[in-house]
C-alpha positions as CSV (number, residue, x, y, z in Angstrom):
1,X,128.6,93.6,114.2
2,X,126.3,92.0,112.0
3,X,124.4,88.6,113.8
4,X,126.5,89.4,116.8
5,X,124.6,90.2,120.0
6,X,125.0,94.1,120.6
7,X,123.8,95.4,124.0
8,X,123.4,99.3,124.1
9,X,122.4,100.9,127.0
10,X,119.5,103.9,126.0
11,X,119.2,106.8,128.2
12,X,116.5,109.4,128.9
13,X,117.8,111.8,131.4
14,X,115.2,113.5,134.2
15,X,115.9,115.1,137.6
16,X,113.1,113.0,139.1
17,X,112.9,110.2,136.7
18,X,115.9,109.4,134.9
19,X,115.0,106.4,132.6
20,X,117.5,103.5,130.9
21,X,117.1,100.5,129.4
22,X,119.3,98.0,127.8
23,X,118.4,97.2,124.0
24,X,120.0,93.9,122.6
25,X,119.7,94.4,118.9
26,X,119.7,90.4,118.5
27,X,117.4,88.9,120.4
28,X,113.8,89.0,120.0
29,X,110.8,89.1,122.1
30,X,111.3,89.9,126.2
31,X,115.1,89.5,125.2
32,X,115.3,92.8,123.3
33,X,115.3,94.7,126.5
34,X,116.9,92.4,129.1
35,X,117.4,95.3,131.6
36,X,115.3,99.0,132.4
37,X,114.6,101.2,134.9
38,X,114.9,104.5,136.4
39,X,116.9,106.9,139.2
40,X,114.6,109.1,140.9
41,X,116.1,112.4,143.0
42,X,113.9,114.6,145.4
43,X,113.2,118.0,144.7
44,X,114.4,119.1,148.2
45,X,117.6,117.8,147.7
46,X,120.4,120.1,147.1
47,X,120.8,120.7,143.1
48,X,124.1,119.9,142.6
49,X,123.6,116.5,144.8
50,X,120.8,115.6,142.4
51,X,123.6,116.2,139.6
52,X,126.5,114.5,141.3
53,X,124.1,111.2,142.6
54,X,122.6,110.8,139.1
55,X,126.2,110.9,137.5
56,X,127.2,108.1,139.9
57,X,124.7,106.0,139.7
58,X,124.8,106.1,135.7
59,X,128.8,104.8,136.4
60,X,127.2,102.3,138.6
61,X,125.0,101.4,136.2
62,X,127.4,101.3,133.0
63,X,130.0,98.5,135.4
64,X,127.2,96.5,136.1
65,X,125.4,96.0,132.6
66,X,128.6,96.0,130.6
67,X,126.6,97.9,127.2
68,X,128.8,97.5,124.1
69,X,127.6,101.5,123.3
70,X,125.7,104.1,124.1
71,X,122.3,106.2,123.0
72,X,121.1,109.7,124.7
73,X,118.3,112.1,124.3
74,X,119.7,115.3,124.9
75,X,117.7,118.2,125.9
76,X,115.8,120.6,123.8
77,X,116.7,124.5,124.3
78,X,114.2,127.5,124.6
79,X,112.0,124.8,126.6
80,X,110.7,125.4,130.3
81,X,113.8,123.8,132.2
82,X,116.1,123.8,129.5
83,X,118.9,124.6,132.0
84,X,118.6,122.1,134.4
85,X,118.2,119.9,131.6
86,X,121.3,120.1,130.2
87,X,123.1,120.5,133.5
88,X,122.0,117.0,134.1
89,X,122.8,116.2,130.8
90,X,126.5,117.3,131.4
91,X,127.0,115.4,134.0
92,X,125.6,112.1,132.5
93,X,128.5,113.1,129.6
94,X,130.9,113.4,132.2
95,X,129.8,109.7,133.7
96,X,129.9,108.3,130.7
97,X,133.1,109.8,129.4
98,X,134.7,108.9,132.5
99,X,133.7,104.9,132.0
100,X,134.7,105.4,128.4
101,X,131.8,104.8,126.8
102,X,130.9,105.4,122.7
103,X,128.0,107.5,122.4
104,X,125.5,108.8,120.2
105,X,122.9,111.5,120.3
106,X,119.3,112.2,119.6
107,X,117.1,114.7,119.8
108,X,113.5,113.6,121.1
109,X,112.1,114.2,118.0
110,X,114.0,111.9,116.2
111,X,113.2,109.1,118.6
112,X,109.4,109.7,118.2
113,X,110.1,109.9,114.6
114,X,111.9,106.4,114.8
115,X,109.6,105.1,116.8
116,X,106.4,106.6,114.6
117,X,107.7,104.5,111.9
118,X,108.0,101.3,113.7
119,X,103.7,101.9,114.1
120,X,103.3,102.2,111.2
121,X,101.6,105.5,112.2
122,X,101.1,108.6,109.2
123,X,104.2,111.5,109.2
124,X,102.3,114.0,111.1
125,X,100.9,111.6,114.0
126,X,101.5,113.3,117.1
127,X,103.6,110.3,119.8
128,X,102.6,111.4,123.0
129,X,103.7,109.4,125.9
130,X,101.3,106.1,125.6
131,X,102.4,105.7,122.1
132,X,106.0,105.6,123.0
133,X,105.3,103.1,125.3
134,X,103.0,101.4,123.0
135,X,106.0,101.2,120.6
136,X,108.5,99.8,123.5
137,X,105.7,97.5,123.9
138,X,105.8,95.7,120.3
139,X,109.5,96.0,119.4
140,X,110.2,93.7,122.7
141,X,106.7,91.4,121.5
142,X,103.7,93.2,123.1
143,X,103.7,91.8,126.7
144,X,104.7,93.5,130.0
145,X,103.7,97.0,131.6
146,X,106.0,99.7,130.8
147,X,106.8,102.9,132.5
148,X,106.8,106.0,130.5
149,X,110.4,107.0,130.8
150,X,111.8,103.5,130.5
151,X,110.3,102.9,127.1
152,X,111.5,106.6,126.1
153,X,115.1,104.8,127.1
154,X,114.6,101.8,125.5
155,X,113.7,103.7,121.9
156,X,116.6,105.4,122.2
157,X,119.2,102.7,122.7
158,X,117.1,100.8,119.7
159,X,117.4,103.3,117.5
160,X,121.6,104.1,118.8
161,X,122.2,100.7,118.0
162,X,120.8,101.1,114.3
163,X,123.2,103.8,113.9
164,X,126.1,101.8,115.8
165,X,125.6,98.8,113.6
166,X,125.8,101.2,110.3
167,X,128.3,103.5,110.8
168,X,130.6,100.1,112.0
169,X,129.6,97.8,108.7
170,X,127.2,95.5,110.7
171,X,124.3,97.1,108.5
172,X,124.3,98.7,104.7
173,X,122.8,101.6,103.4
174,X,119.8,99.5,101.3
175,X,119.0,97.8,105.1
176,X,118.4,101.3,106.9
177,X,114.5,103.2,106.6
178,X,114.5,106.4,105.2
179,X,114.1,107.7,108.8
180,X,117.5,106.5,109.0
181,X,119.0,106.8,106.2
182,X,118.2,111.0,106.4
183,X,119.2,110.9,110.4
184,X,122.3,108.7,109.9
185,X,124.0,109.5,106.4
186,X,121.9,112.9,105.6
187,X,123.4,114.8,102.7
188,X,121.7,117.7,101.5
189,X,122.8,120.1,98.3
190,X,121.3,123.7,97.7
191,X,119.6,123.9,94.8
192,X,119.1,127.7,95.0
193,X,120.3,131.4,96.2
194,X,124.4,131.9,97.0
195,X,124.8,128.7,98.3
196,X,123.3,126.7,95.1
197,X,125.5,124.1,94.3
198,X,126.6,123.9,98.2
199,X,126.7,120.3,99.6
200,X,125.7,120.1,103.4
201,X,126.5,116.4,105.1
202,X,123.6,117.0,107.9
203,X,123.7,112.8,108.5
204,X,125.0,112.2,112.1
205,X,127.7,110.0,110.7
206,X,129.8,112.9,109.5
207,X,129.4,114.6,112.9
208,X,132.1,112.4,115.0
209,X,132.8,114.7,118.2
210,X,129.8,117.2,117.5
211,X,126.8,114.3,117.5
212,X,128.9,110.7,118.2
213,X,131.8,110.5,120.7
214,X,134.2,107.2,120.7
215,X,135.0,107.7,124.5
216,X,136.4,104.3,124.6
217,X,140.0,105.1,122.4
218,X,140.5,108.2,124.2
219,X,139.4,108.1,128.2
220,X,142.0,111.3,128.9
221,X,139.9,114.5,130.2
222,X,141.8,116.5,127.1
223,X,139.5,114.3,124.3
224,X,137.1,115.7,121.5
225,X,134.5,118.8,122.1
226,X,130.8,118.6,123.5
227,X,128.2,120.4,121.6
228,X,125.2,118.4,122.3
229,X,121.9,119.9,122.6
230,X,119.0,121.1,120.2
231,X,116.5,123.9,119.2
232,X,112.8,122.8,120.1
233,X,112.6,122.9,115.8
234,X,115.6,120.8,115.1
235,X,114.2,118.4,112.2
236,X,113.2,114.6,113.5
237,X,116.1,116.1,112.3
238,X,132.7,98.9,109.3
239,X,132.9,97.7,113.2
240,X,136.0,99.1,115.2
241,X,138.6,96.9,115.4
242,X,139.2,95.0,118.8
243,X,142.6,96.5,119.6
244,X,142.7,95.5,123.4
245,X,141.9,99.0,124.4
246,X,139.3,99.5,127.8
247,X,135.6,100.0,126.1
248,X,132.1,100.9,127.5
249,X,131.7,99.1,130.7
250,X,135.3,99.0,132.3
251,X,136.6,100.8,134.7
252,X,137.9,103.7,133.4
253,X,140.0,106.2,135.5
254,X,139.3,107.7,138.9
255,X,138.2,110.7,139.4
């Protein structure tokens, strides 16, 4: 993967602004995000056609750009509309399962950590929504007007294709920040109490089917579990080979 264009397609789900953005961890400048935007739903729509429309845009979406793989926020629990939050999120799971895409996780936190650290900004510098754009803003060279929950997208798929370009050899451990290194190959050992001595692997890398899904070897309904989701305190928390199999992009199987 390494000096090889990568496109990943970054999601932030919302029921009346669901942003994307496509990252291309390659190219610099404007290039870095060739493609954004958003789905918007009405409020006075029926729920579960807000649901079933998003879902099927997202497939339109994933035909059209073609992404290699896949980055989304999931929702945070115990938070005000934590339900129809990860209803949505569901179904964007469902789309993307369906189109057989790879995926990979993050809570929000992590990508405002990620993004913190690409500002240069101190460890407890809260990132409210202008810097999060602010950030889109110089990874992609500092030009253009940015909506909110595009640039939200667009630091997720940059930090997804970080962990896509590790876990698949395009990227060693010594070229990943410590931000990364903790969120992608995490490995924590109790020092202390009954469970001193006790090694915990906490990096998403060892969480394939829990954290990361590759959708594209297995399109069948009967594949690997779904446990996304977070707690509001969850902590900022080599490449496949081409075996002629469908991956994220083509059609994958009716419904």
């Amino acid at each position: 993967m390494a000096g090889v264009d990568v496109r990943i397609l970054g999601i932030d789900p919302s029921l009346t602004n669901y942003g994307w953005a496509v990252h291309d961890t390659e190219a610099s400048g404007l290039a870095r995000c060739p493609a954004r935007g958003r789905f918007r739903s009405s409020a006075s729509t029926l729920f579960i056609d807000r649901y079933t429309g998003m879902r099927e845009d997202l497939r339109a979406l994933v035909r059209d750009v073609r992404p290699d793989r896949i980055g989304l926020e999931f929702p945070v629990f115990d938070n005000l509309f934590s339900e129809g939050m990860y209803g949505l999120f569901l179904f964007t799971c469902e789309a993307l399962r369906l189109e057989r895409c790879d995926v990979v996780f993050w809570s929000p936190l992590q990508v405002k950590a990620h993004a913190r650290d690409s500002l240069g900004r101190p460890p407890k510098w809260q990132m409210m929504k202008p810097d999060m754009v602010e950030a889109a803003k110089v990874d992609t060279g500092g030009k253009g007007q940015w909506n909110h929950n595009e640039a939200d997208a667009y630091l997720v798929g940059r930090l997804a294709g970080r962990f896509w370009m590790f876990v698949e050899g395009g990227i060693a451990d010594a070229d990943l920040t410590p931000t990364e290194r903790k969120y992608f190959a995490g490995v924590r050992t109790f020092t202390k109490g009954k469970r001193a001595g006790e090694e915990v692997r906490s990096g998403v890398m060892y969480r394939e089917d829990e954290r990361f899904f590759r959708w594209s070897n297995n399109g069948s309904p009967d594949g690997g579990g779904l446990n996304g989701g977070s707690s509001d305190n969850e902590e900022e928390g080599g490449r496949g080979s081409d075996d002629g199999r469908p991956g994220c992009g083509e059609e994958g199987p009716e419904k």
